[in-house]
Structure formats: structure tokens, C-alpha cells
C-alpha positions as a Markdown table, in Angstrom:
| # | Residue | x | y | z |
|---|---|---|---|---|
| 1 | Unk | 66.5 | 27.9 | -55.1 |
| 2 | Unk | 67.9 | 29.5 | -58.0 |
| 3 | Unk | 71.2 | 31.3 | -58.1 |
| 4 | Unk | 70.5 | 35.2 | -58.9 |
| 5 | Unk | 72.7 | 36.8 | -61.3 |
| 6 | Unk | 70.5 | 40.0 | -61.8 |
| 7 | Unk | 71.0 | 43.3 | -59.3 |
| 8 | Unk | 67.9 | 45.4 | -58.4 |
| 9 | Unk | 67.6 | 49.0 | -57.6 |
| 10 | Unk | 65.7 | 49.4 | -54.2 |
| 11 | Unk | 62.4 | 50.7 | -55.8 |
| 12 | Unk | 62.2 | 49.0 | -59.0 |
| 13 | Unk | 60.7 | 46.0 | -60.1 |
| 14 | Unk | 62.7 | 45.2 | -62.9 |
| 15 | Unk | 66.1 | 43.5 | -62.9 |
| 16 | Unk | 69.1 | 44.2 | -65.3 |
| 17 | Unk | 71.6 | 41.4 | -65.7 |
| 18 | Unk | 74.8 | 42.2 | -63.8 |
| 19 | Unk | 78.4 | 42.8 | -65.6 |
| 20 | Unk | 81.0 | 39.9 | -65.5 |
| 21 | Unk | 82.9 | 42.3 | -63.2 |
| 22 | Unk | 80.3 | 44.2 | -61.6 |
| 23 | Unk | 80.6 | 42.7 | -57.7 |
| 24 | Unk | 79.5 | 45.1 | -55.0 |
| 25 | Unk | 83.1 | 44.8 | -53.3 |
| 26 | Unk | 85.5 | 47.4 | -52.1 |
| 27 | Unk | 88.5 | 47.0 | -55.1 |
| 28 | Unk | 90.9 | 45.2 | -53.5 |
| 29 | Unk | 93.3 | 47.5 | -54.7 |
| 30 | Unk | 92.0 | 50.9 | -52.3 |
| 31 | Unk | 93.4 | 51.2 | -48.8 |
| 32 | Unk | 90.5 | 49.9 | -46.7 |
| 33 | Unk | 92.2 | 51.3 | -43.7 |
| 34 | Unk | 92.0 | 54.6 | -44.7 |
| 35 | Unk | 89.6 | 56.7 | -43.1 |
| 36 | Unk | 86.6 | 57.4 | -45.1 |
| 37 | Unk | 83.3 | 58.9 | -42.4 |
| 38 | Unk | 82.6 | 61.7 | -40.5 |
| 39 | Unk | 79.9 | 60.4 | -38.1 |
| 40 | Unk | 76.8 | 63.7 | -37.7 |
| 41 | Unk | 75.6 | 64.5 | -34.4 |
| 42 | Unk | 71.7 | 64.2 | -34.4 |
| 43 | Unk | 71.5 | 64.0 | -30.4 |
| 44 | Unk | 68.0 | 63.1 | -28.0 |
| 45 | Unk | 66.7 | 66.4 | -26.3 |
| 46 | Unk | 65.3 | 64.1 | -23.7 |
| 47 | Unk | 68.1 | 61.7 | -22.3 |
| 48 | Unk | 67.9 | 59.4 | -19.7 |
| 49 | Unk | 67.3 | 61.3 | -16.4 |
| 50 | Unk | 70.9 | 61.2 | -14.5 |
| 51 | Unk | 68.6 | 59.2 | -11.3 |
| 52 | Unk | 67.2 | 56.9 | -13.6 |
| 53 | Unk | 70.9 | 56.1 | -15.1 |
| 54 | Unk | 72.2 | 55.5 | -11.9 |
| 55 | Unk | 69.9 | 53.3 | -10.5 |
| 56 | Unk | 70.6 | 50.7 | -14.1 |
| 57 | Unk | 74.5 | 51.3 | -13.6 |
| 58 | Unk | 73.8 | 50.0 | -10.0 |
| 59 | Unk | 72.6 | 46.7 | -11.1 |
| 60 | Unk | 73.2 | 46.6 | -15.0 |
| 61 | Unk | 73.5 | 42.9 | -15.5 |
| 62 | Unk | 74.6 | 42.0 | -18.9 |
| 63 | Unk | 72.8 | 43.5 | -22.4 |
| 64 | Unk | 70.0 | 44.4 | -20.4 |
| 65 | Unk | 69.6 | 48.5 | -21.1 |
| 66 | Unk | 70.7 | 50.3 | -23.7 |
| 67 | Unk | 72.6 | 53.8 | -23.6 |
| 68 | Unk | 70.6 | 56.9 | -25.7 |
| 69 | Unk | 72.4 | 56.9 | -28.8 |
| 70 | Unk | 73.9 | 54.6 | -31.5 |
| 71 | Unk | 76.1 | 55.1 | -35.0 |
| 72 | Unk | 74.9 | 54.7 | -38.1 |
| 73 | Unk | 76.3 | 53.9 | -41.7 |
| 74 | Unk | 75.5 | 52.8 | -45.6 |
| 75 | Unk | 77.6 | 51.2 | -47.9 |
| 76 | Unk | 76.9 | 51.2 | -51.6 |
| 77 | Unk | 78.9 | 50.4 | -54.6 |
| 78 | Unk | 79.0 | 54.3 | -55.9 |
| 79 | Unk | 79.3 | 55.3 | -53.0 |
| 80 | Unk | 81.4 | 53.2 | -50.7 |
| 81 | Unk | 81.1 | 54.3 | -46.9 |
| 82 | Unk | 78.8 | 57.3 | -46.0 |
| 83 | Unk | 76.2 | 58.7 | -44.0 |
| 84 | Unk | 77.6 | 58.2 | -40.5 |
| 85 | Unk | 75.5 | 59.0 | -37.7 |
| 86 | Unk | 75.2 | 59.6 | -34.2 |
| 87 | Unk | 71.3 | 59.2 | -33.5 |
| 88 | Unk | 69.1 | 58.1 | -31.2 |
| 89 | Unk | 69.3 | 54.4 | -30.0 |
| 90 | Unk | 65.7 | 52.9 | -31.5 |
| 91 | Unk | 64.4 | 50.6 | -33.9 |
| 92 | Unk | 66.2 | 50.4 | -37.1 |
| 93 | Unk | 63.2 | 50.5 | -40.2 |
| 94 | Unk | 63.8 | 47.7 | -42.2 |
| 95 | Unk | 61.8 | 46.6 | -45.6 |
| 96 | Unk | 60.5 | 42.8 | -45.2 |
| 97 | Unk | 62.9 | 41.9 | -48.1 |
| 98 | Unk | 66.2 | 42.9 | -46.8 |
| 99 | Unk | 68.7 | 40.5 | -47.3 |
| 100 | Unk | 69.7 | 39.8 | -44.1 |
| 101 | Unk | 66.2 | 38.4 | -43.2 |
| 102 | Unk | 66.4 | 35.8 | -46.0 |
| 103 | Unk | 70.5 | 35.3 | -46.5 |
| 104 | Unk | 72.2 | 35.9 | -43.0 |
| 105 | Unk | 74.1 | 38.1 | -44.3 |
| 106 | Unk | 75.8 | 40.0 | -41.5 |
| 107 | Unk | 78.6 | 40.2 | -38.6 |
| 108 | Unk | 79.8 | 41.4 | -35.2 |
| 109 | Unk | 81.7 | 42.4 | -33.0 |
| 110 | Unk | 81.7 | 42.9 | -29.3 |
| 111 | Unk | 84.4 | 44.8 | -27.3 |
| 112 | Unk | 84.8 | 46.3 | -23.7 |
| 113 | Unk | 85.2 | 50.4 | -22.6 |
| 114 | Unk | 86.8 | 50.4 | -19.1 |
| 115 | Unk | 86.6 | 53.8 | -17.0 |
| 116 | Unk | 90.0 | 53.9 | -14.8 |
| 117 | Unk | 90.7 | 55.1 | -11.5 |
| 118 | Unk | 91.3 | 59.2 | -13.0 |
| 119 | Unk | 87.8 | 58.8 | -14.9 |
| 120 | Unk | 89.0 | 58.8 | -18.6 |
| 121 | Unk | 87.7 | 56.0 | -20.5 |
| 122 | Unk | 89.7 | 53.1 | -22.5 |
| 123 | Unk | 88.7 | 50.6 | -25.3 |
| 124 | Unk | 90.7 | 47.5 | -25.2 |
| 125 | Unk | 92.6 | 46.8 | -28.2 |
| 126 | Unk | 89.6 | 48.1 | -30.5 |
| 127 | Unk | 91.9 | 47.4 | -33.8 |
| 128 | Unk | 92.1 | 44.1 | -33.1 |
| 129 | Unk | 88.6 | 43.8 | -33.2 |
| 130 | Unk | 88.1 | 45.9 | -36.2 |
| 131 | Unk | 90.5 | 43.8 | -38.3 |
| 132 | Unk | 88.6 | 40.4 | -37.0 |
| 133 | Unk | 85.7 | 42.7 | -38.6 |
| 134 | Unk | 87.2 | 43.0 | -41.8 |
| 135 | Unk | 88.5 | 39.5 | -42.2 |
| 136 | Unk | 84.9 | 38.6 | -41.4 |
| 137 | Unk | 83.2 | 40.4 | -44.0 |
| 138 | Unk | 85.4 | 39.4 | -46.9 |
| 139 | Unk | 84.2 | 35.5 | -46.0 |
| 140 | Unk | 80.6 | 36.8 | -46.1 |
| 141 | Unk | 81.2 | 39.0 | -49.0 |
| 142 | Unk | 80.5 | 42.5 | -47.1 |
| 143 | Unk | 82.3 | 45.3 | -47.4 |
| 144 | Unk | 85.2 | 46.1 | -45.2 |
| 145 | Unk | 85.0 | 49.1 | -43.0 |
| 146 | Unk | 88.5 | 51.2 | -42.4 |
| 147 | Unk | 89.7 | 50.0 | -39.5 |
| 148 | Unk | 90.1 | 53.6 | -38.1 |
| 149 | Unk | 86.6 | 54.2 | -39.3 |
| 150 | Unk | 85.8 | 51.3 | -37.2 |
| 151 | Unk | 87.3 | 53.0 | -34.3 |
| 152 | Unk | 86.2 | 55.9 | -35.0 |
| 153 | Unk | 82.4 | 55.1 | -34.8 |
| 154 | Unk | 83.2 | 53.2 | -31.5 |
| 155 | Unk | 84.9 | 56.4 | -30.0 |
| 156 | Unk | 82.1 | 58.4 | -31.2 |
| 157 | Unk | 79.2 | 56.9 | -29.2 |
| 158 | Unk | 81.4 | 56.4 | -26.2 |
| 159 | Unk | 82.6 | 59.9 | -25.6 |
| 160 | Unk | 78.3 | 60.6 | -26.9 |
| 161 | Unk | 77.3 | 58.1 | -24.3 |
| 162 | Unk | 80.0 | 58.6 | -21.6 |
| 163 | Unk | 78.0 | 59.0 | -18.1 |
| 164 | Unk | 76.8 | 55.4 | -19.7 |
| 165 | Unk | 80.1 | 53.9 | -18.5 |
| 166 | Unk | 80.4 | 52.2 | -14.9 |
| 167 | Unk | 82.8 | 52.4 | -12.6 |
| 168 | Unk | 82.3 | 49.6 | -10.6 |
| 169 | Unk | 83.9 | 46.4 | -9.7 |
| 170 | Unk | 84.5 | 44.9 | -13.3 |
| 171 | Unk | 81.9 | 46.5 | -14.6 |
| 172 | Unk | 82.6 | 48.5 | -18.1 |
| 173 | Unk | 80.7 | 49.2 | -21.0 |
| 174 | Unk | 79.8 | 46.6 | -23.7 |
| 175 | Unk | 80.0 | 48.1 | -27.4 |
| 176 | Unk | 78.5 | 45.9 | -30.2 |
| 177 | Unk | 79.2 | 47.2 | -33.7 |
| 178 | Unk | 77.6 | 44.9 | -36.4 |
| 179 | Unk | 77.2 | 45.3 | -40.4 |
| 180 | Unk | 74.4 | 43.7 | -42.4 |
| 181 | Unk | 72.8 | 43.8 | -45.7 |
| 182 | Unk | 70.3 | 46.1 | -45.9 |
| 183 | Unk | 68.9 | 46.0 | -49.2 |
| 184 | Unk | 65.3 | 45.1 | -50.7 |
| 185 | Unk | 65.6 | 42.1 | -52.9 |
| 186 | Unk | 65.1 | 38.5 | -53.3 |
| 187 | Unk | 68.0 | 36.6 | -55.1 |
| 188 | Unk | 71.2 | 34.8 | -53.5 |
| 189 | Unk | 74.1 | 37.5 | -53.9 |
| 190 | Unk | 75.9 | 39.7 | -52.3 |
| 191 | Unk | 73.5 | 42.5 | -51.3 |
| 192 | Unk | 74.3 | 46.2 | -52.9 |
| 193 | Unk | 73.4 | 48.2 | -49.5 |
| 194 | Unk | 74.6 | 47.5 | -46.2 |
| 195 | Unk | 74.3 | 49.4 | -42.7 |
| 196 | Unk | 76.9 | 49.4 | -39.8 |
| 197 | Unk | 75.6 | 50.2 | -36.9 |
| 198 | Unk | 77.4 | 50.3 | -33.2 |
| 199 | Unk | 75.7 | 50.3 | -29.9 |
| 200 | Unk | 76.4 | 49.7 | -26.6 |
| 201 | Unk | 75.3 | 48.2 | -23.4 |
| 202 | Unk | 76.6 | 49.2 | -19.7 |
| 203 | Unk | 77.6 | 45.2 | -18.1 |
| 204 | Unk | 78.4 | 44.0 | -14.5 |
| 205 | Unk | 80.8 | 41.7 | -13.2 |
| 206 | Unk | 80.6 | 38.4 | -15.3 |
| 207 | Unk | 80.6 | 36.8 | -11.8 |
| 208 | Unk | 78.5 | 38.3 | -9.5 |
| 209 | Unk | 78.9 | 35.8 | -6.4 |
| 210 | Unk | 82.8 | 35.5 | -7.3 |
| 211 | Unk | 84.0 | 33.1 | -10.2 |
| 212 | Unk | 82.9 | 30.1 | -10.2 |
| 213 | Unk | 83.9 | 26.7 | -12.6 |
| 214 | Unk | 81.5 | 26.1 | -15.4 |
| 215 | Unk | 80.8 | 22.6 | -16.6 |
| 216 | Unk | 81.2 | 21.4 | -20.0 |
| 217 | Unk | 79.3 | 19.4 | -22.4 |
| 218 | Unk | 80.7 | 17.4 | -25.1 |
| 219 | Unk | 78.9 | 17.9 | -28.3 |
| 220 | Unk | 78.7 | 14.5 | -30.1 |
| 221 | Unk | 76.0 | 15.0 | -32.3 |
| 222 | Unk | 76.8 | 18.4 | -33.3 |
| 223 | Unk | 79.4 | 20.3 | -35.1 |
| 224 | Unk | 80.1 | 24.2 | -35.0 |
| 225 | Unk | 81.5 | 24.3 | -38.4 |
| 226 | Unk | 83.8 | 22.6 | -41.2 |
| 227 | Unk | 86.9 | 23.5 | -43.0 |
| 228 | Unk | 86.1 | 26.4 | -45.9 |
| 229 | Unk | 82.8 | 27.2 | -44.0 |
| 230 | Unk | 82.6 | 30.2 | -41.8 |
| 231 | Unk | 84.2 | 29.1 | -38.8 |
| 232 | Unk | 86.5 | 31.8 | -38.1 |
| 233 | Unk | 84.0 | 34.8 | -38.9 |
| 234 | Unk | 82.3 | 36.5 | -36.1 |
| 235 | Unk | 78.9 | 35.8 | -37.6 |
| 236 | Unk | 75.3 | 35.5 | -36.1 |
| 237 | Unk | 74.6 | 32.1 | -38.4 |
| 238 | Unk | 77.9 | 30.7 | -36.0 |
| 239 | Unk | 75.8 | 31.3 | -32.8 |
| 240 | Unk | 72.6 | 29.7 | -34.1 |
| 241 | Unk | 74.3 | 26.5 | -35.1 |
| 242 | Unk | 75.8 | 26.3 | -31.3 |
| 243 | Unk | 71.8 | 26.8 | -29.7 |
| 244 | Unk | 70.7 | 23.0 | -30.3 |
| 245 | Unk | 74.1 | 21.7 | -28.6 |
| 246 | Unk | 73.6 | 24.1 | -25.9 |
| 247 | Unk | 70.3 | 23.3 | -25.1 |
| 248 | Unk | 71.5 | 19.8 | -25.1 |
| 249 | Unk | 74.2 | 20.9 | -22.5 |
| 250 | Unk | 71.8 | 22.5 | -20.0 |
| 251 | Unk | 69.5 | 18.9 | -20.4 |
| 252 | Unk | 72.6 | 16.9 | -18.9 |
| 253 | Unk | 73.0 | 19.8 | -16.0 |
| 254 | Unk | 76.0 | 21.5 | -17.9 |
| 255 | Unk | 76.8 | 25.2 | -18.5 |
| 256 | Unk | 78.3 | 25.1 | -21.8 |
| 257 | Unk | 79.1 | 23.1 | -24.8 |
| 258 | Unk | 82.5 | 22.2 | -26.8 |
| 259 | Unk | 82.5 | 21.3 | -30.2 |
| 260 | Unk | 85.0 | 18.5 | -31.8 |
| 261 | Unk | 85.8 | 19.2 | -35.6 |
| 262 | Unk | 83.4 | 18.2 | -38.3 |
| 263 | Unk | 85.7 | 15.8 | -40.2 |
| 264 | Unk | 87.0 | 13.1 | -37.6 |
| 265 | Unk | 85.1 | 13.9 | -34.5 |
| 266 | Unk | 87.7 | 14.1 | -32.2 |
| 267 | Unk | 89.9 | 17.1 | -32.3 |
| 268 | Unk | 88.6 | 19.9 | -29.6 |
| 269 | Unk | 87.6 | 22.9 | -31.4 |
| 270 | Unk | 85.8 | 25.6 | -29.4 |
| 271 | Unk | 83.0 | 26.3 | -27.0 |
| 272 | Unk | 80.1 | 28.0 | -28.5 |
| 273 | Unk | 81.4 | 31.4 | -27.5 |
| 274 | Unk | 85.1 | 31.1 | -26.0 |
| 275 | Unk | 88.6 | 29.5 | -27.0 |
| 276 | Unk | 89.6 | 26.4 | -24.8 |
| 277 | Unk | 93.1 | 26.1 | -23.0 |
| 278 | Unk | 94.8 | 23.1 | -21.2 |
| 279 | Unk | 97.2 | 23.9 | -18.7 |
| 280 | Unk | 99.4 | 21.1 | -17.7 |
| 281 | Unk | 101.7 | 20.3 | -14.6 |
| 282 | Unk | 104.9 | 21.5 | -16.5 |
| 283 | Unk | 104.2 | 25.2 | -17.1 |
| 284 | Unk | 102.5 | 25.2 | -20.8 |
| 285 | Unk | 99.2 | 25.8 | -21.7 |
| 286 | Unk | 97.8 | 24.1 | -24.9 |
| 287 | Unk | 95.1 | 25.4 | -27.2 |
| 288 | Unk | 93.4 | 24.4 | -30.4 |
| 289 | Unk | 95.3 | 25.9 | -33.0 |
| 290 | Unk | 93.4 | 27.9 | -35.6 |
| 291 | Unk | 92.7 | 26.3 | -38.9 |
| 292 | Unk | 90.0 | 28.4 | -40.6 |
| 293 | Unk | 86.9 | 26.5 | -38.3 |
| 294 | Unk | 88.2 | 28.2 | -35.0 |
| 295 | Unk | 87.2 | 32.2 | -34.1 |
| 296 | Unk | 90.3 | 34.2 | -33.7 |
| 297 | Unk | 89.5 | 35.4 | -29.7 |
| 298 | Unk | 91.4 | 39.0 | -29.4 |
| 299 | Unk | 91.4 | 37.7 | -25.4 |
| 300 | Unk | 93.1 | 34.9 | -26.4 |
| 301 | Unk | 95.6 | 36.5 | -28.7 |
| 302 | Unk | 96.2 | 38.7 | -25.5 |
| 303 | Unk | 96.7 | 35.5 | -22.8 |
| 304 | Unk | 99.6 | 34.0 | -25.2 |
| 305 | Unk | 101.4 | 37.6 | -25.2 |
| 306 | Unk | 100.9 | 37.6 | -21.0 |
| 307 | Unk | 101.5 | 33.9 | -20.6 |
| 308 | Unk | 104.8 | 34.5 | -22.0 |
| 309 | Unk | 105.4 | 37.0 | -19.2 |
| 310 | Unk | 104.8 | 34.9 | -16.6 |
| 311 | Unk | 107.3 | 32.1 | -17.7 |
| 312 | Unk | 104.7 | 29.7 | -19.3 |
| 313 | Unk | 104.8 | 28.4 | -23.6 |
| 314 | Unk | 102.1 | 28.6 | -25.2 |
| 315 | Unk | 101.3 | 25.9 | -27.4 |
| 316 | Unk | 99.1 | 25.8 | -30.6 |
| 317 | Unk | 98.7 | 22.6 | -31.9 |
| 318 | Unk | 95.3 | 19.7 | -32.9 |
| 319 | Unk | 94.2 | 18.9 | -29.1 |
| 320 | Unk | 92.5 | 15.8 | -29.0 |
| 321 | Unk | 89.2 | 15.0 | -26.4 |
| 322 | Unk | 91.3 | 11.9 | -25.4 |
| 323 | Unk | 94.2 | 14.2 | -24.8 |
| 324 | Unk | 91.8 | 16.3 | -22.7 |
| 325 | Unk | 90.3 | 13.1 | -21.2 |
| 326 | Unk | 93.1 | 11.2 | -20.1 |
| 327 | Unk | 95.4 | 14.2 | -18.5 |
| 328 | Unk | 92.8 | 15.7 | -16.2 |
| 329 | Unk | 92.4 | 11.8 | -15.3 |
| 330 | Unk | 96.4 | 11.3 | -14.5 |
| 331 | Unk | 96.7 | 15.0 | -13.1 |
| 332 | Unk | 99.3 | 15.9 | -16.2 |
| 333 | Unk | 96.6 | 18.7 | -16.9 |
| 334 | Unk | 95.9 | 20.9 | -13.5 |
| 335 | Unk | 93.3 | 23.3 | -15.4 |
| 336 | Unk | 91.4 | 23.5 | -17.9 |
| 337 | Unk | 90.1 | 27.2 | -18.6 |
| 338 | Unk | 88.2 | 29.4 | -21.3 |
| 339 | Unk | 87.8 | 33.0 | -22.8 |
| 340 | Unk | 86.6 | 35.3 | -24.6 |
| 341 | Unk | 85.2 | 39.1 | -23.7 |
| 342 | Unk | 82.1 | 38.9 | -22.2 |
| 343 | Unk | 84.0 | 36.3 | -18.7 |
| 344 | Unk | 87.2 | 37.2 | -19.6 |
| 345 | Unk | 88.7 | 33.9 | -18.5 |
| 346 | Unk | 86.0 | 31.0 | -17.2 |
| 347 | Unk | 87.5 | 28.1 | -14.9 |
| 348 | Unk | 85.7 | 24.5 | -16.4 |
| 349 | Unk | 85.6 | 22.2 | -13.4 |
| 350 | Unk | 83.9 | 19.8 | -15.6 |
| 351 | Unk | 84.1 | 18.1 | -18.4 |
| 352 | Unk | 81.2 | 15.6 | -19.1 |
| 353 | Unk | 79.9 | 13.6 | -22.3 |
| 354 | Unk | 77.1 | 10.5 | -22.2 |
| 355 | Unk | 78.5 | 8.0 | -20.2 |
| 356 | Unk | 81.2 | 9.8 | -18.1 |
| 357 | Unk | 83.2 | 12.9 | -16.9 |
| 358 | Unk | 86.7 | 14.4 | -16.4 |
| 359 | Unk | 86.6 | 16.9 | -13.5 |
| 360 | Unk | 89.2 | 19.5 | -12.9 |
| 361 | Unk | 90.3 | 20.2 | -9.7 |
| 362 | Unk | 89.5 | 23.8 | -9.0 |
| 363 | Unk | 91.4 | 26.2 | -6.5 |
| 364 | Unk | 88.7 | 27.2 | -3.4 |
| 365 | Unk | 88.8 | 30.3 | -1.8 |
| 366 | Unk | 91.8 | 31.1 | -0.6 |
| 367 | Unk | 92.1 | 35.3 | -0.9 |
| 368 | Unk | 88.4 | 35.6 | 0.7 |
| 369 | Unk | 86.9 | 36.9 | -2.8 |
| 370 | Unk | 84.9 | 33.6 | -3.7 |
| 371 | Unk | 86.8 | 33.0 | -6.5 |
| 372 | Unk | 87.2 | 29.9 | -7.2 |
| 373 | Unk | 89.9 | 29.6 | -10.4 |
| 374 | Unk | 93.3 | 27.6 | -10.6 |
| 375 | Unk | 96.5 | 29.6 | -9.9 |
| 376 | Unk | 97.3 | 30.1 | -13.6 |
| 377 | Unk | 94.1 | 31.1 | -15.1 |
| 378 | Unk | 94.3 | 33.2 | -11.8 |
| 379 | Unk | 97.1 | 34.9 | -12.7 |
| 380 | Unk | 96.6 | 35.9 | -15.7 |
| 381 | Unk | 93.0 | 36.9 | -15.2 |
| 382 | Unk | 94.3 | 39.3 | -13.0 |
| 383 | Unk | 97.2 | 40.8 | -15.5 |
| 384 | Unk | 94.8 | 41.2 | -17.9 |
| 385 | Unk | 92.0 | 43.3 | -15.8 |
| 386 | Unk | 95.0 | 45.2 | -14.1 |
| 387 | Unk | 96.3 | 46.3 | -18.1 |
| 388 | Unk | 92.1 | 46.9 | -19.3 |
| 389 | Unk | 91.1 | 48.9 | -16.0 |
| 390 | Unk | 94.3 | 51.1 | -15.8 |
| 391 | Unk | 96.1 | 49.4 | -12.8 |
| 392 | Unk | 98.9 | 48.1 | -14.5 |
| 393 | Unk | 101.2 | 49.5 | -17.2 |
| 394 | Unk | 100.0 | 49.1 | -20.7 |
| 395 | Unk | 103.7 | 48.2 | -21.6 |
| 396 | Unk | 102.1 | 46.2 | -24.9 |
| 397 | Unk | 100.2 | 49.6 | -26.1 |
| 398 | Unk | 96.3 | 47.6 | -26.2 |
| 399 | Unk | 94.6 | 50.6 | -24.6 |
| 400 | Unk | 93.1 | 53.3 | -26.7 |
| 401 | Unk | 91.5 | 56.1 | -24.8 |
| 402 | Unk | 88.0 | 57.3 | -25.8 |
| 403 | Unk | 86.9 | 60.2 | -23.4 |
């Protein structure tokens, strides 16, 4: 396929060739952190019947039901961020042309709202995840939303939605903002309209039956992504590329997948949703460190700052499989753990590639929950649901109260 260099109005058939300098990008000179929308109420007359809610908040599972409204946005080049909406949750029209369809041109983000023990509701470092949006769309040349308009828009359907937040045992309320390009055309660049959208999802305990270790497959004839590709956005066309190895992983009995790097095969990268750590005998934990292939985990950003606190160094450094292989084998590694904001933090109990495994010893049940997680990954499991559900001092300011 041809490269397009022409832009076409929505509407029109014909194309005009586009200026030298005429990119539908924010100028990189304007403050894209300062707030530009005002989100519009347009509210249902008929939400979901209070029994009706209940009954889904008793058993949510995880992006199984919807709350009643959503946010809404356009980006244009004239007109920059605008139109922000809160509307009822439904279909969103889209013209069989739109760009995303044909160029994968869109992003994510997923974040948690936690109701505490008074009833107010928190997001959990929201402008973390708002920043990871930002850095995202400048690699898939979208354009960057404020970060407090980010927040905003995420505050906005939460105190909307409220009643939609649970209050049960780690349950809380999934929000999923995502930006795409909306526009009609076909042609490979950078699309002149694009929507932001946020909705969200009420989620149970990761763990239902208690945690339980996950097992592991290592990817050998698949990579996640490559230096200068899009590794470190939060992107949809990420995902994809991990559903072949995964698939793979559940035919050998496994839960999961880990991906080595692209170039030499043998440097430990990432699972298809979560950052790895090693936690050896001595007190440090090891991760991959981040070199432009690796998403940056706002979970994991937040275990290095609690780690800290609980006497262990963090290390971020090139973790080899054979690293991984060999210390679980002599005991120098006494866990292995993963995470991200879906589990929080996932024990791996196994490890396994074609012709062998590496298994982790796993702590059993010792405080009657039917958990069954090493002491470390314990630990700071637990520091980090007591700071996100209000039972511990937010001494690192993360929380941001929404209703």
C-alpha cells in the first residue's frame, strides 16, 4: 500500500494535498496539561433499577456489566479537545472507514476506583495513568489529552455512576478510558478526528477461591515487540500480538505467557499483561528494566516505592531466562511474582518451556484465607490494597478522591 500524503474532509470525496507542516498534532509548544473540557451532562431517565444493580455487584466478575453512563470527546486540528460528554453507555456509531478499523490507531488505559470504609470513593494514582496515556499517543501519533482533563473525565463518570462502585472484598470499580481515530478515510496517516471515550466496569476479587500461583509459558516462537516498535505504549495492537503465544501457553497446561526480547532471544521481557519480578534469598527483588519494548506498569512503579519500605532494593537491570532458570533451581530466587492492575500482584509457581520447568516454591495457607503467595509478594500485596482501600495512610499522596 501506498503512503497517503493527502487529508480528507469527512464528507468529501476529493483530497487536497497536505502542507509540509500541516500534521494533526497538538504544537508541542501548548501546555497539554492544561485543562481544556467541560464534560455535559446528558443523563438516562431510566437507570438500572437499584435490585437489579445489586444483584450484578453481588457477583460482578470481571468486565462483565457495564455501569449506565460513559464520557465522551473529539479532537480536531481547529479545534483541539471538545465536546465532552456524559451520555448514556451504548454503542458508539462508527463509519466503516474510520481509521481505527483499517490502521490500529488507538490506546488505553485501565485504572481501579476503590470505595473505603466511610463510603467516599478513591482513584488510585489516576495521573500516573494519564501521563502513560500521553506518552502513548505521541508513539501512535494521537493527540495528548491534559492530564487533568484526563482526570477529569474519569471523576466525572464515577461520581455519575457512583452506586456502580462495590464495596466488597477487593472488589472496586474498573474504569477504561481509551482514544481512537475516528475519522472516515482511507490512506496511512495520522487521522484528523479522534474520540476519547471512558467507561467503566464494577470487578470482583481477582481471586475468588483465594490466590493462587499461575504457571508460565516461555514464548520461543514469539516476540511481544522490538526496540523503536511500540512496546512501551498501552496499545490494543500490543495485546493481539501476545493472543497466538497465549493460546500456545494454555496448549502446554499453562496460565500465562513471558516473552524474551526480539533481538537475542534470551533476555526476559514481560508477560502479555503484567511486569515480572525475581525475588532472591538476600532481600532484592529484580525486574526487567525498561528499554522502550517494556510497558511502564503504574503497579509496578508503586511496588519499587513500597519495596523500599520494607527494607528490600529494587533492582532494574537485563534479566536473563537462564538467570531465571538456574536460581529458582539452586533456591538463590525464593519467588517469582507478577503485576499489573487487573491481580494486583500474581504468585508464578511455574515456570515451563518445551522440554522442562523451573517451579517456585509457593507459601501454602498459613493465615486460613487460601492464599497461597510467598512472604514478600505477600507483604507487599497487602501494603498496597491497605494504601488503595483506605486502610492504611496514603503517606505517598497516590489517592485521589472522586465522590
Amino acid at each position: 500500500m501506498s503512503i497517503d500524503t493527502t487529508r480528507t474532509t469527512p464528507g468529501q470525496g476529493a483530497s487536497t494535498p497536505a502542507e509540509p507542516d500541516d500534521a494533526p498534532a497538538v504544537d508541542a509548544a501548548a501546555d497539554v496539561d492544561a485543562p481544556r473540557l467541560t464534560f455535559a451532562k446528558h443523563l438516562r431517565g431510566d437507570r438500572t433499577q437499584a435490585e437489579r444493580r445489586e444483584e450484578i455487584l453481588a457477583a460482578p466478575g470481571f468486565g462483565k456489566f457495564f455501569t449506565d453512563h460513559m464520557v465522551t470527546a473529539t479532537w480536531t486540528p481547529d479545534a483541539g479537545w471538545h465536546a465532552g460528554r456524559v451520555e448514556p453507555y451504548g454503542p458508539i456509531p462508527m463509519d466503516p472507514a474510520s481509521a481505527v478499523l483499517h490502521y490500529a490507531q488507538e490506546i488505553f488505559e485501565g485504572l481501579k476506583a476503590y470505595r473505603h470504609p466511610d463510603g467516599s470513593v478513591w482513584a488510585f494514582r489516576p495521573e500516573a495513568n494519564a501521563a502513560r496515556m500521553q506518552r502513548s499517543a505521541r508513539r501512535l501519533a494521537l493527540p495528548e489529552l491534559p492530564v487533568e482533563d484526563f482526570v477529569n473525565g474519569v471523576a466525572e463518570l464515577v461520581a455519575t455512576d457512583v452506586d456502580w462502585v462495590p464495596a466488597g472484598h477487593e472488589q472496586s470499580l474498573y474504569v477504561r478510558p481509551f482514544m481512537f481515530a475516528s475519522e472516515a478515510f482511507l490512506g496511512v496517516r495520522p487521522a484528523n478526528e479522534v474520540r476519547f471515550v471512558v467507561i467503566a466496569s464494577p470487578v470482583g476479587a481477582y481471586f475468588a477461591g483465594g490466590i493462587k500461583p499461575v504457571s508460565i509459558w516461555l514464548s520461543e516462537n514469539y516476540t511481544r515487540a522490538a526496540v523503536g516498535g511500540m512496546g512501551a505504549a498501552k496499545t490494543g495492537g500490543n495485546y493481539a500480538a501476545s493472543l497466538a503465544a497465549q493460546l500456545e501457553a494454555g496448549e502446554h497446561g499453562c496460565d500465562q505467557v513471558v516473552f524474551l526480547d526480539a533481538v537475542e532471544r534470551r533476555w526476559v521481557e514481560e508477560l502479555g499483561g503484567m511486569n515480572v519480578y525475581l525475588v532472591y534469598r538476600d532481600g532484592r527483588l529484580v525486574t526487567p528494566e525498561l528499554t522502550g519494548t517494556i510497558l511502564e506498569g503504574v503497579t509496578r512503579d508503586s511496588i519499587h516505592a513500597l519495596a523500599g519500605e520494607q527494607g528490600l532494593s529494587v533492582e532494574e537491570r537485563r534479566v536473563g531466562i537462564d538467570e531465571w532458570r538456574d536460581g529458582v533451581a539452586s533456591g538463590e530466587i525464593s519467588e517469582v511474582f507478577a503485576c499489573g492492575t487487573a491481580a494486583v500482584i500474581t504468585p508464578v509457581g511455574r515456570l515451563v518451556w518445551d522440554g522442562g520447568e523451573a517451579v517456585t516454591p509457593v507459601a501454602g495457607d498459613a493465615d486460613g484465607t487460601g492464599d497461597q503467595i510467598g512472604p514478600v509478594a505477600g507483604r507487599i500485596r497487602s501494603a498496597l490494597l491497605d494504601v488503595q482501600y483506605g486502610r492504611a495512610e496514603d503517606t505517598h499522596g497516590w489517592m485521589r478522591r472522586l465522590a
